[in-house]
PyMOL CGO cylinders between C-alpha atoms (Angstrom):
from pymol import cmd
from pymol.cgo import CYLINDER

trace = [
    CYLINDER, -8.86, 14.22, -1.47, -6.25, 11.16, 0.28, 0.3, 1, 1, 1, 1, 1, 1,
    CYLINDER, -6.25, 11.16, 0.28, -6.29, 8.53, -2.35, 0.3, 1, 1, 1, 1, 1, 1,
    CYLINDER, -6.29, 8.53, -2.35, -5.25, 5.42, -2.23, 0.3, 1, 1, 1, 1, 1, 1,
    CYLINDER, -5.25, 5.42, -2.23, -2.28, 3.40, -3.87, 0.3, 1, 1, 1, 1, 1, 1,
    CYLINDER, -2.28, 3.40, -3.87, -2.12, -0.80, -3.78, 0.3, 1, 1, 1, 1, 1, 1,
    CYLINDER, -2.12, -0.80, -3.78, 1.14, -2.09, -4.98, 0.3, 1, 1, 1, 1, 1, 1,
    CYLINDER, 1.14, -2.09, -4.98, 0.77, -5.57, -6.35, 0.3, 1, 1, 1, 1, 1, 1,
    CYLINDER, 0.77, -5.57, -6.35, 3.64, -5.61, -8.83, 0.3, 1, 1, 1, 1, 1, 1,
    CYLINDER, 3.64, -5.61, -8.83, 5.77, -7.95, -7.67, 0.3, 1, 1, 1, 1, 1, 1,
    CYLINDER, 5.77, -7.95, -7.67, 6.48, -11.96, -8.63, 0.3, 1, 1, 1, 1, 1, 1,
    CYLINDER, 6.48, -11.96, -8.63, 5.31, -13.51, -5.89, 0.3, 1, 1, 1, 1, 1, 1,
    CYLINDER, 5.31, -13.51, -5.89, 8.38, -15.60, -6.14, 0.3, 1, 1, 1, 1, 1, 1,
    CYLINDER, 8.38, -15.60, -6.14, 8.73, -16.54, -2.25, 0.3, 1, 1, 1, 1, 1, 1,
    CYLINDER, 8.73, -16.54, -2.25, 5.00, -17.39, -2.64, 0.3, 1, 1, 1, 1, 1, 1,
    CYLINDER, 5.00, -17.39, -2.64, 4.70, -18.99, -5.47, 0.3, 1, 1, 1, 1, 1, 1,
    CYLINDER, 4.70, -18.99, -5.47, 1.25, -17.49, -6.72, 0.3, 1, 1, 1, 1, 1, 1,
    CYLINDER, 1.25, -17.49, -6.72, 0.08, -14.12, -7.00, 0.3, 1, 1, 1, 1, 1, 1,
    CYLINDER, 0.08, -14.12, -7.00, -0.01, -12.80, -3.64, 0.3, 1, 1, 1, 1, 1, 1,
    CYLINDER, -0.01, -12.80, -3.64, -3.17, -10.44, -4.48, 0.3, 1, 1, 1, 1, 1, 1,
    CYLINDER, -3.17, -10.44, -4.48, -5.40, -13.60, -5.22, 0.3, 1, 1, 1, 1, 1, 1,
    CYLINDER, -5.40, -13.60, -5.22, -5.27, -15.25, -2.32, 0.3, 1, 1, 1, 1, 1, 1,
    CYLINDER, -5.27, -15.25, -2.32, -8.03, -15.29, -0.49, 0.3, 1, 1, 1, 1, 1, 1,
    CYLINDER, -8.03, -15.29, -0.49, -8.87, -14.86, 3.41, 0.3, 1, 1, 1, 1, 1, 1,
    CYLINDER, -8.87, -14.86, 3.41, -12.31, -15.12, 4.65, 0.3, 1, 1, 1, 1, 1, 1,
    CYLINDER, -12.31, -15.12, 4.65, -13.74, -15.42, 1.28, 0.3, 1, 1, 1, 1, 1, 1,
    CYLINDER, -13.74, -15.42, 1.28, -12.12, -12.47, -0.61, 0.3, 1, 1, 1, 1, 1, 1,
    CYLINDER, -12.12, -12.47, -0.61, -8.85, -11.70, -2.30, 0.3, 1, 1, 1, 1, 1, 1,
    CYLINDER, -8.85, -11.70, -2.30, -6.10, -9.86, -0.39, 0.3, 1, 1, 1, 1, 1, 1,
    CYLINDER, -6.10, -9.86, -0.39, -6.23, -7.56, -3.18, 0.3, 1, 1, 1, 1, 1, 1,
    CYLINDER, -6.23, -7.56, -3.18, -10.46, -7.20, -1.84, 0.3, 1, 1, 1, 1, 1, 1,
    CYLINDER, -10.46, -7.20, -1.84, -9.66, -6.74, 1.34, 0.3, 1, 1, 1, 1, 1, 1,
    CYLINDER, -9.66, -6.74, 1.34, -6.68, -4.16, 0.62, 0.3, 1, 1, 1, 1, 1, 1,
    CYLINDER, -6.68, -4.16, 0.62, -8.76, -2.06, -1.66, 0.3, 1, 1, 1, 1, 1, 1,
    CYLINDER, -8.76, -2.06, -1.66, -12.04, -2.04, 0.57, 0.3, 1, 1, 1, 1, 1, 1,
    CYLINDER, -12.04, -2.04, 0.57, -10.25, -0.98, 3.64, 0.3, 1, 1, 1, 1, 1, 1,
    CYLINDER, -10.25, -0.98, 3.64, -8.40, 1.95, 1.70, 0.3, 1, 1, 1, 1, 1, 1,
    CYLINDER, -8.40, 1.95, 1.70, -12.16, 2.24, 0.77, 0.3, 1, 1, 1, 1, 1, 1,
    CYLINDER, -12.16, 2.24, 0.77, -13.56, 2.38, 3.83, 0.3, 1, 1, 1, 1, 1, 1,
    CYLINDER, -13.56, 2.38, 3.83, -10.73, 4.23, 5.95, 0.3, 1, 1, 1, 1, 1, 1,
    CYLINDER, -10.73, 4.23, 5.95, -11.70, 7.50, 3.15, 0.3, 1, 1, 1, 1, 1, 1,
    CYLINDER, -11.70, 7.50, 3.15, -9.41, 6.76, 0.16, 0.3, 1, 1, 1, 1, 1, 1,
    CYLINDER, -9.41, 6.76, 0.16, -10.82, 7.56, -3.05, 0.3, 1, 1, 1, 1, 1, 1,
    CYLINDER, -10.82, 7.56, -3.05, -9.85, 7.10, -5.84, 0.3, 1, 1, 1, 1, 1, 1,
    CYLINDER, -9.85, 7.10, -5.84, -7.82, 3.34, -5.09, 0.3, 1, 1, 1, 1, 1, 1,
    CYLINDER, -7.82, 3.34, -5.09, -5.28, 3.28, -7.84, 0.3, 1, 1, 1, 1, 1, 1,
    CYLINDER, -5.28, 3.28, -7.84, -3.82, -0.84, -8.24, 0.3, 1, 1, 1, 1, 1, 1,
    CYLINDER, -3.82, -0.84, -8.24, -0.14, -1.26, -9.44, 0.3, 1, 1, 1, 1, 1, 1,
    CYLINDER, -0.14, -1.26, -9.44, -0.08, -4.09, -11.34, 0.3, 1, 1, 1, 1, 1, 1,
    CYLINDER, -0.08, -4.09, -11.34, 2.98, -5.93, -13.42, 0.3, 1, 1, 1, 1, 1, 1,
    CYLINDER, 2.98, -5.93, -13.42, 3.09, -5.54, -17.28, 0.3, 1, 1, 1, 1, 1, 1,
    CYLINDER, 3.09, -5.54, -17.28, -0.06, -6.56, -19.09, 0.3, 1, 1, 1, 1, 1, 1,
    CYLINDER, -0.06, -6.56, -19.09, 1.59, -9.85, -21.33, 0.3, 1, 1, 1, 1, 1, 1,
    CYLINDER, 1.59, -9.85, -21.33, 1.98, -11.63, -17.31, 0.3, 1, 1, 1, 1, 1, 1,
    CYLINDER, 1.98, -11.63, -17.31, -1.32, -13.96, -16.89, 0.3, 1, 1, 1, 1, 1, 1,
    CYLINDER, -1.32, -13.96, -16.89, -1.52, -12.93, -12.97, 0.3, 1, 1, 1, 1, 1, 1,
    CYLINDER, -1.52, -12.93, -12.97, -1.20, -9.45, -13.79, 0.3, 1, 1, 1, 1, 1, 1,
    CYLINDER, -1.20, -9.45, -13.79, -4.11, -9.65, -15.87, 0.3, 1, 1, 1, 1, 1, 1,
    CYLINDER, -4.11, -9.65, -15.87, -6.36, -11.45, -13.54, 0.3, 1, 1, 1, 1, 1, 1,
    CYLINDER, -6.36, -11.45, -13.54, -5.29, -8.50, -10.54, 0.3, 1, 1, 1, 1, 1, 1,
    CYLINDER, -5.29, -8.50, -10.54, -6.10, -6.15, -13.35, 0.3, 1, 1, 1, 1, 1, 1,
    CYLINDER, -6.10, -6.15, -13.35, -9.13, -7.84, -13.98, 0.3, 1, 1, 1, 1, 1, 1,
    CYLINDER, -9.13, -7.84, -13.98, -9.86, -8.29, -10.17, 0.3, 1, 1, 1, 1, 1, 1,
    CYLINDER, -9.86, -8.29, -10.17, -9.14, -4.62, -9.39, 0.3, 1, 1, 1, 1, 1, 1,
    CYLINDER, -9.14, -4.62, -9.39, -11.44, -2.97, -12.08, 0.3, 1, 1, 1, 1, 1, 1,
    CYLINDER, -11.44, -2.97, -12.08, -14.31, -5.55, -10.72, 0.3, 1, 1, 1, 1, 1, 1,
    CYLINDER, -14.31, -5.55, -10.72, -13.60, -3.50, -7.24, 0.3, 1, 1, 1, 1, 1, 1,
    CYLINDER, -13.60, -3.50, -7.24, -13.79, -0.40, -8.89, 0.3, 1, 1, 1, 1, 1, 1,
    CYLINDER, -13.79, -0.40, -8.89, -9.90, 0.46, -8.77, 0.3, 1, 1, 1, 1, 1, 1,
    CYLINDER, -9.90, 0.46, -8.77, -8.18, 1.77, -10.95, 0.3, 1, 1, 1, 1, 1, 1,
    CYLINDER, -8.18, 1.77, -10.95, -5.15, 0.27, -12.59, 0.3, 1, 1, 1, 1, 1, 1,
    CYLINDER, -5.15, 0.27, -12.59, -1.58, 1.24, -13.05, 0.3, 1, 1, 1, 1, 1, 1,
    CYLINDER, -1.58, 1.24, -13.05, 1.07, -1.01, -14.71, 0.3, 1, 1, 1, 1, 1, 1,
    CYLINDER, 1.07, -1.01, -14.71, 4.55, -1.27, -13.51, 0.3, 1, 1, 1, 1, 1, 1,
    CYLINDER, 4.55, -1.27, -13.51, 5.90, -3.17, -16.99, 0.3, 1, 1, 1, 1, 1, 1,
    CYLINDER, 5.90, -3.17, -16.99, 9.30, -3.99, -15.60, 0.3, 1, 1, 1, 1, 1, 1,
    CYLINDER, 9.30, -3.99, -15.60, 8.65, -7.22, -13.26, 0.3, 1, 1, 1, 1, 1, 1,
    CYLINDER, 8.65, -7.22, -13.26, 12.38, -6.66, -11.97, 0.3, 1, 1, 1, 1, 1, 1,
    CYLINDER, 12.38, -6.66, -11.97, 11.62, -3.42, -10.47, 0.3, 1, 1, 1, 1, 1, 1,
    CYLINDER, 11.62, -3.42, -10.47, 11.95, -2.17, -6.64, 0.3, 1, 1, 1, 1, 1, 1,
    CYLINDER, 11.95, -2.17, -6.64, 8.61, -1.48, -5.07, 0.3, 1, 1, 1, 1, 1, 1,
    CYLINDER, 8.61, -1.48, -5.07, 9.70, 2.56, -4.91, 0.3, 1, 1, 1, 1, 1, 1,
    CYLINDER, 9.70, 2.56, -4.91, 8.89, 1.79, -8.86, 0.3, 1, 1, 1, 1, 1, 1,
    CYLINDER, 8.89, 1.79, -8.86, 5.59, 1.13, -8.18, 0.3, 1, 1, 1, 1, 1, 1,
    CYLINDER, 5.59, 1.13, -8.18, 4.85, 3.33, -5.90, 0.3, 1, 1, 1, 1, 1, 1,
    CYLINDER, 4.85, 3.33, -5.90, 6.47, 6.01, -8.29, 0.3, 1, 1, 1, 1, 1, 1,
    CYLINDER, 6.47, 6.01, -8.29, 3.85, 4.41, -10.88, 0.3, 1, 1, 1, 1, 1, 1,
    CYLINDER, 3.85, 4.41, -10.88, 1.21, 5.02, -8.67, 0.3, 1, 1, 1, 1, 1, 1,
    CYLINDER, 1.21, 5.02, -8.67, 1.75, 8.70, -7.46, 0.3, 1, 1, 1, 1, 1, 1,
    CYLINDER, 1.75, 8.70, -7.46, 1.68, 9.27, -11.14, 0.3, 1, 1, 1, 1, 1, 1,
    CYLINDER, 1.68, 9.27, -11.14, -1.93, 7.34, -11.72, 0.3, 1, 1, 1, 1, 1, 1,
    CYLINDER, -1.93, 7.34, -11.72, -3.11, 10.25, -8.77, 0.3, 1, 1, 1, 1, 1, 1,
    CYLINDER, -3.11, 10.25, -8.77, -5.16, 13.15, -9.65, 0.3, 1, 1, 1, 1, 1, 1,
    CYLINDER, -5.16, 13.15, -9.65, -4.21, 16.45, -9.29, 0.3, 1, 1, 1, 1, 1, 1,
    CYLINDER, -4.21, 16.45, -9.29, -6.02, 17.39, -6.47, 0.3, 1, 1, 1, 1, 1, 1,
    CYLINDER, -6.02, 17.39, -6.47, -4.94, 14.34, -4.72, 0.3, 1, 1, 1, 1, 1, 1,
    CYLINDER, -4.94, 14.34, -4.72, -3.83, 15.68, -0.79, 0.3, 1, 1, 1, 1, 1, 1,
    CYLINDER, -3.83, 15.68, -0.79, -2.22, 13.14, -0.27, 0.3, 1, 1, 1, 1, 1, 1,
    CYLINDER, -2.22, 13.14, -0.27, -2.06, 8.91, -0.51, 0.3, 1, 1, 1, 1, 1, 1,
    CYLINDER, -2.06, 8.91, -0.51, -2.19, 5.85, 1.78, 0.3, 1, 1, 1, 1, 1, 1,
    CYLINDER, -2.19, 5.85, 1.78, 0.11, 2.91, 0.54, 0.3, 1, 1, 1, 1, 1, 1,
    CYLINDER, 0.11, 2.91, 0.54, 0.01, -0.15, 1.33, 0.3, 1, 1, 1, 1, 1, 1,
    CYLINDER, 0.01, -0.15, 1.33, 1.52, -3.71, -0.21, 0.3, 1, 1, 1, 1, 1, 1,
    CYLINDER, 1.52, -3.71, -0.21, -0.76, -6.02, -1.01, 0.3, 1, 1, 1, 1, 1, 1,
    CYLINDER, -0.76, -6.02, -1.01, 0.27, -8.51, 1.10, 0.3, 1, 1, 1, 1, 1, 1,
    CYLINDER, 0.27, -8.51, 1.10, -0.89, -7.46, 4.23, 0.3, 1, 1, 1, 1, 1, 1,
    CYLINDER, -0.89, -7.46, 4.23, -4.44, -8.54, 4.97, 0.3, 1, 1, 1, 1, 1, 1,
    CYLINDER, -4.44, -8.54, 4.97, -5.19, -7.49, 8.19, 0.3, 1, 1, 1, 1, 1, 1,
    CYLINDER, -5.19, -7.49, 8.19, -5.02, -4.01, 6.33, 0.3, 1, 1, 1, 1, 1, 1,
    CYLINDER, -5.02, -4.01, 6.33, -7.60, -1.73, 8.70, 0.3, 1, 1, 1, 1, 1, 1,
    CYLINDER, -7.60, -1.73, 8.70, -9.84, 0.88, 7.89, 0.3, 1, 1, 1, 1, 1, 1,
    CYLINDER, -9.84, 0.88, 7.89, -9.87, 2.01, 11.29, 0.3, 1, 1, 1, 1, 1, 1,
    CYLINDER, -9.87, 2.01, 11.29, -6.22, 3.37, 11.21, 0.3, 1, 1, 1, 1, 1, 1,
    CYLINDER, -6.22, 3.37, 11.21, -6.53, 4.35, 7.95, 0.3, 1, 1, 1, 1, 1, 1,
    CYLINDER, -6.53, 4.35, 7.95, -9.18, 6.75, 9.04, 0.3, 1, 1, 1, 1, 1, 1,
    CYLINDER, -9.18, 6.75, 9.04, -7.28, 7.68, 11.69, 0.3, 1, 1, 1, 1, 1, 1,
    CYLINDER, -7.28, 7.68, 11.69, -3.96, 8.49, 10.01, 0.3, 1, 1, 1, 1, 1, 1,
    CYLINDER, -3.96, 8.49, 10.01, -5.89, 10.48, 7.20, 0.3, 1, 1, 1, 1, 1, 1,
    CYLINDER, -5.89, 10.48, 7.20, -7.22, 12.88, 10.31, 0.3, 1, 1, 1, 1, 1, 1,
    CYLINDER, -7.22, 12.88, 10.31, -3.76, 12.84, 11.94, 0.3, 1, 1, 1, 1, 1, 1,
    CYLINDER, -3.76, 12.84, 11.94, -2.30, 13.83, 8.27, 0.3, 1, 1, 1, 1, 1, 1,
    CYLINDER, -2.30, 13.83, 8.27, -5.14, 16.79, 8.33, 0.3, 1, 1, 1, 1, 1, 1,
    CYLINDER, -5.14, 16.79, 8.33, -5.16, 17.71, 12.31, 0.3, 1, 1, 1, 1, 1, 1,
    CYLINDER, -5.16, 17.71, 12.31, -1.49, 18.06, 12.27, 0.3, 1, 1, 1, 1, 1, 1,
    CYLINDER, -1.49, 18.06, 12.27, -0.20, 19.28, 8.70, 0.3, 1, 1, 1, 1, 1, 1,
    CYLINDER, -0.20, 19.28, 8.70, 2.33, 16.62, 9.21, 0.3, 1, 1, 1, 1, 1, 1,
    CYLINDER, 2.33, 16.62, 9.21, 4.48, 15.26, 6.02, 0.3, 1, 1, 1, 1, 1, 1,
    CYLINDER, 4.48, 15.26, 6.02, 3.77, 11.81, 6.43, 0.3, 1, 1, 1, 1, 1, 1,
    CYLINDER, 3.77, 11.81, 6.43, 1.61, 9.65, 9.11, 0.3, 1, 1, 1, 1, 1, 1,
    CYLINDER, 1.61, 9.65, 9.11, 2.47, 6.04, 9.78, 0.3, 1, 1, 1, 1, 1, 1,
    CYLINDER, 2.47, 6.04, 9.78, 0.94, 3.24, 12.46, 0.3, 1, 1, 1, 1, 1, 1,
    CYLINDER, 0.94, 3.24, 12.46, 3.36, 3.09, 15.50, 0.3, 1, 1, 1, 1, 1, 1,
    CYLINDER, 3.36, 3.09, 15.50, 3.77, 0.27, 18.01, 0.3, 1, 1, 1, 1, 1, 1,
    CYLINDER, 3.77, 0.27, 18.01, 6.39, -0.26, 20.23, 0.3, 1, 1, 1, 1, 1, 1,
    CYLINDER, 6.39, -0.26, 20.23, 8.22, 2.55, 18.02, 0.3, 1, 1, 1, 1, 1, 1,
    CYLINDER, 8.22, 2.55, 18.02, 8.20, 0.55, 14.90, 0.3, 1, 1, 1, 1, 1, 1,
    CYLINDER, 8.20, 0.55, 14.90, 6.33, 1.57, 12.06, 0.3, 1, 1, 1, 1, 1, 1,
    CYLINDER, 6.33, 1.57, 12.06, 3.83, -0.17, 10.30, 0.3, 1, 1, 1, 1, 1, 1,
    CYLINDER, 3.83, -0.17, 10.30, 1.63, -0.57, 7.05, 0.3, 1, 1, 1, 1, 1, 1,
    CYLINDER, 1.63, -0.57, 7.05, -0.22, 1.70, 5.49, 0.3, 1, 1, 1, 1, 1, 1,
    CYLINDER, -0.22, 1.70, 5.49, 1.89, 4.93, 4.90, 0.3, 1, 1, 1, 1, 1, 1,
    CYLINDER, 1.89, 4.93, 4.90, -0.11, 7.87, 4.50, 0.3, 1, 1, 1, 1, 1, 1,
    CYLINDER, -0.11, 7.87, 4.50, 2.44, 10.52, 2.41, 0.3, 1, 1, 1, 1, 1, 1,
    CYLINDER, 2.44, 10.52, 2.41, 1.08, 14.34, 2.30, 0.3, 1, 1, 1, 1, 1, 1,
    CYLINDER, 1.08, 14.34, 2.30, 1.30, 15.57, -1.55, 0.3, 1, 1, 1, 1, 1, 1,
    CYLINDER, 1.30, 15.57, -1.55, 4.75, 17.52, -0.08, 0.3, 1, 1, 1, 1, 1, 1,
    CYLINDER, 4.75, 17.52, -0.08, 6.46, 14.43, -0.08, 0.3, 1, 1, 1, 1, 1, 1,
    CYLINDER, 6.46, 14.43, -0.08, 5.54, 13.53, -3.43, 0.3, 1, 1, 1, 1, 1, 1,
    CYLINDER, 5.54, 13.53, -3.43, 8.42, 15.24, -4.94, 0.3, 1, 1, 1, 1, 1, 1,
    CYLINDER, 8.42, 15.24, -4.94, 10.55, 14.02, -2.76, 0.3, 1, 1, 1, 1, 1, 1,
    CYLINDER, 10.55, 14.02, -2.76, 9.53, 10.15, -3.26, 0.3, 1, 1, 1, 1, 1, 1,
    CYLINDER, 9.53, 10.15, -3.26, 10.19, 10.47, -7.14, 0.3, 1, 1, 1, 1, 1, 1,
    CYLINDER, 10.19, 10.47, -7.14, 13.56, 12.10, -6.63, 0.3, 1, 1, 1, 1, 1, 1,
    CYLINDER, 13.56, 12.10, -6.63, 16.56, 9.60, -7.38, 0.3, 1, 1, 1, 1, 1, 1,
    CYLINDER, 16.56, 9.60, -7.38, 18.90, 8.64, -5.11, 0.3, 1, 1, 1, 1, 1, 1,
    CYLINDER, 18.90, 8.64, -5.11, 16.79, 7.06, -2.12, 0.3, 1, 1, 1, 1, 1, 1,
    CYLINDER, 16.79, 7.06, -2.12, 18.73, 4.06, -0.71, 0.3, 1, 1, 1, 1, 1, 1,
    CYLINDER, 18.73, 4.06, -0.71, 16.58, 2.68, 1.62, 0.3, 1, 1, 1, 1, 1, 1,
    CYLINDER, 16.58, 2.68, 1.62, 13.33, 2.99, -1.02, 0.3, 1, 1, 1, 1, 1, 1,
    CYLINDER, 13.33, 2.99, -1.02, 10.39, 5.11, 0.66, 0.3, 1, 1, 1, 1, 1, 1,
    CYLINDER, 10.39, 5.11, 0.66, 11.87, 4.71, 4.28, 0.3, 1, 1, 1, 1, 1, 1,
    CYLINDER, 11.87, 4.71, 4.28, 14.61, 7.09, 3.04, 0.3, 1, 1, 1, 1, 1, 1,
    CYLINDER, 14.61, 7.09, 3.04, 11.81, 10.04, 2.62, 0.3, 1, 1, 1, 1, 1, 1,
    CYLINDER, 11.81, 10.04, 2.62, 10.17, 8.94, 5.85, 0.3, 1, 1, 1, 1, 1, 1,
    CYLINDER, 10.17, 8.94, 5.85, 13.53, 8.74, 8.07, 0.3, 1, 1, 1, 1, 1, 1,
    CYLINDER, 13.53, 8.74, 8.07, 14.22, 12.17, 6.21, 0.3, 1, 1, 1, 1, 1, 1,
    CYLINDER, 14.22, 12.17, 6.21, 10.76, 13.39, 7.86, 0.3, 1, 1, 1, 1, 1, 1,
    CYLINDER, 10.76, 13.39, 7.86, 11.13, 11.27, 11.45, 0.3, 1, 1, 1, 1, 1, 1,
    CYLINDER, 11.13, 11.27, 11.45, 10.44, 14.59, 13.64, 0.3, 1, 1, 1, 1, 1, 1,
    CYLINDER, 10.44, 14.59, 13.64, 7.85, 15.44, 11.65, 0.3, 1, 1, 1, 1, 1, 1,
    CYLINDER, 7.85, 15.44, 11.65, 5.96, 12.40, 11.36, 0.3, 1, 1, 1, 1, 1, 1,
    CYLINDER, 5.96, 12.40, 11.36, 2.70, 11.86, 12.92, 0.3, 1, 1, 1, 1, 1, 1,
    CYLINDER, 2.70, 11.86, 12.92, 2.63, 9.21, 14.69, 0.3, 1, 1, 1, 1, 1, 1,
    CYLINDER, 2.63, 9.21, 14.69, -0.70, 6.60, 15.37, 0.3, 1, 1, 1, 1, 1, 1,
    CYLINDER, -0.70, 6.60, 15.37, -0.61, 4.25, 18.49, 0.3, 1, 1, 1, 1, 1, 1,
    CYLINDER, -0.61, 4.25, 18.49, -2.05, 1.17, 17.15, 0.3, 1, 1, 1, 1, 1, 1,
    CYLINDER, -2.05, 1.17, 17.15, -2.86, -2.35, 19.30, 0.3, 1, 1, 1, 1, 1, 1,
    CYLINDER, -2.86, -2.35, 19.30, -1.15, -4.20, 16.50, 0.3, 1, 1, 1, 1, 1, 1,
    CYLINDER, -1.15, -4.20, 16.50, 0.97, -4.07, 13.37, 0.3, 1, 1, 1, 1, 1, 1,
    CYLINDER, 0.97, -4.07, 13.37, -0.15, -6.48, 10.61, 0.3, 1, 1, 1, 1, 1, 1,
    CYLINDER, -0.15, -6.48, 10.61, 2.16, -8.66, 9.33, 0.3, 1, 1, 1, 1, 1, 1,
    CYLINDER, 2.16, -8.66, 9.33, 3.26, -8.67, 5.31, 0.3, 1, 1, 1, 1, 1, 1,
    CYLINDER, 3.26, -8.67, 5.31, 3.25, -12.69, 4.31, 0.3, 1, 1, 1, 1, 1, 1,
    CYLINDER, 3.25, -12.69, 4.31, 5.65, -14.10, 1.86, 0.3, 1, 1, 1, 1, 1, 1,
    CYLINDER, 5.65, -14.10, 1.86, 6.04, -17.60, 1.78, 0.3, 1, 1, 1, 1, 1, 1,
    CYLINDER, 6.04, -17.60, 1.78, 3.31, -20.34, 2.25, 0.3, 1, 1, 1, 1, 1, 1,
    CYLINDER, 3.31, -20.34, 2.25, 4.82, -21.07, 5.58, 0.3, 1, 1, 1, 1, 1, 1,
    CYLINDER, 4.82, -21.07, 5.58, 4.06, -17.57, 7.02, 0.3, 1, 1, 1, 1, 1, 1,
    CYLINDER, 4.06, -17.57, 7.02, 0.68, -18.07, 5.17, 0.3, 1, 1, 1, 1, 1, 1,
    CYLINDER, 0.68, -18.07, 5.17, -0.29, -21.31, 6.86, 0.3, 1, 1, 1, 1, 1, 1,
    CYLINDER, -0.29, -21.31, 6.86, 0.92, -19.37, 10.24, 0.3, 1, 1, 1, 1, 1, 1,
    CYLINDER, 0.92, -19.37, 10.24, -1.59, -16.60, 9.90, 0.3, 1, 1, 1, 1, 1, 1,
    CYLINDER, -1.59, -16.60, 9.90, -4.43, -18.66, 8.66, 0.3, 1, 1, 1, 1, 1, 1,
    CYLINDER, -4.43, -18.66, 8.66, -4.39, -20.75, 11.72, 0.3, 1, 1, 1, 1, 1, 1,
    CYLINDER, -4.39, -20.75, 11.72, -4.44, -17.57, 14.06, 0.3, 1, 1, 1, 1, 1, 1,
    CYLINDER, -4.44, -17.57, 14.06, -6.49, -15.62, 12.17, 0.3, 1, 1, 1, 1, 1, 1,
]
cmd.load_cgo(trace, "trace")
């Protein structure tokens, strides 16, 4: 079972609105997130919200249950994203193999590669499977459950990219055309509107 993990916790600050509800090609990014973890073989999707008394929270909540997510709250808004992902692995169930992750921000999120990185994960017995293009990495990360441990342990710097620099001749590695960009501010909003 490769489940999937959504981390839409954070305050949208750069933004200005909750990143999750905005909405491309009539759905949420939050839709479009969990439908191509969905799609790519991800199930369960497990949503990591912030703390229940925050309106937006509630409404990605709300939104997330509708898409028949589940829902894990991160209730410290000041948190580092390794929070929520830590949130996340925790939502998981036991027999979970391992889990794509992807911010919500990201809205060209495929369900191509995530099929693709889910059979790369199995074919290969690697740790961790990532996009690759022009040797950077990309969005979604798919971690094996034998990083798990490692991702909740304390001391990681650099967040999740300390595990997966930990793992870098293990990883496998997926050739993709593009990666998608994350958007934070209106500006880069307006930017990928117009080209998308």
């Amino acid at each position: 079972m490769i489940c999937g993990i959504v981390l839409s916790a954070g305050q949208s600050r750069r933004m200005g609105e909750p990143k999750a509800l905005l909405r491309a090609g009539g759905e949420t990014f939050l839709a479009r997130a969990v439908l191509a973890l969905r799609q790519g073989g991800c199930d369960p999707v497990v949503v990591v919200t912030g703390p229940d008394e925050d309106a937006g929270a509630r409404a990605i909540q709300a939104e997330a249950r509708a898409l028949g997510a589940s829902v894990a709250v991160n209730p410290d808004p000041r948190s580092e994203q390794l929070d929520s992902l830590r949130i996340g692995l925790r939502a998981l169930p036991d027999e979970a193999e391992g889990a794509a992750v992807s911010p919500v921000d990201i809205p060209d999120l495929s369900a191509g590669v995530v099929r693709r990185l889910v059979d790369a994960l199995r074919r290969t017995g690697a740790p961790i499977a990532v996009p690759v293009r022009d040797g950077k990495h990309g969005h979604p990360v798919l971690f094996g459950r034998a990083v798990f441990g490692e991702l909740s342990a304390p001391g990681l710097p650099d967040g999740a990219r300390t595990v997966i620099h930990a793992h870098a001749a293990e990883l496998a590695e997926v050739s993709v055309d593009a990666l998608p960009a994350d958007l934070d501010t209106p500006e880069e909003l307006r930017r990928w509107r117009e080209g998308a």
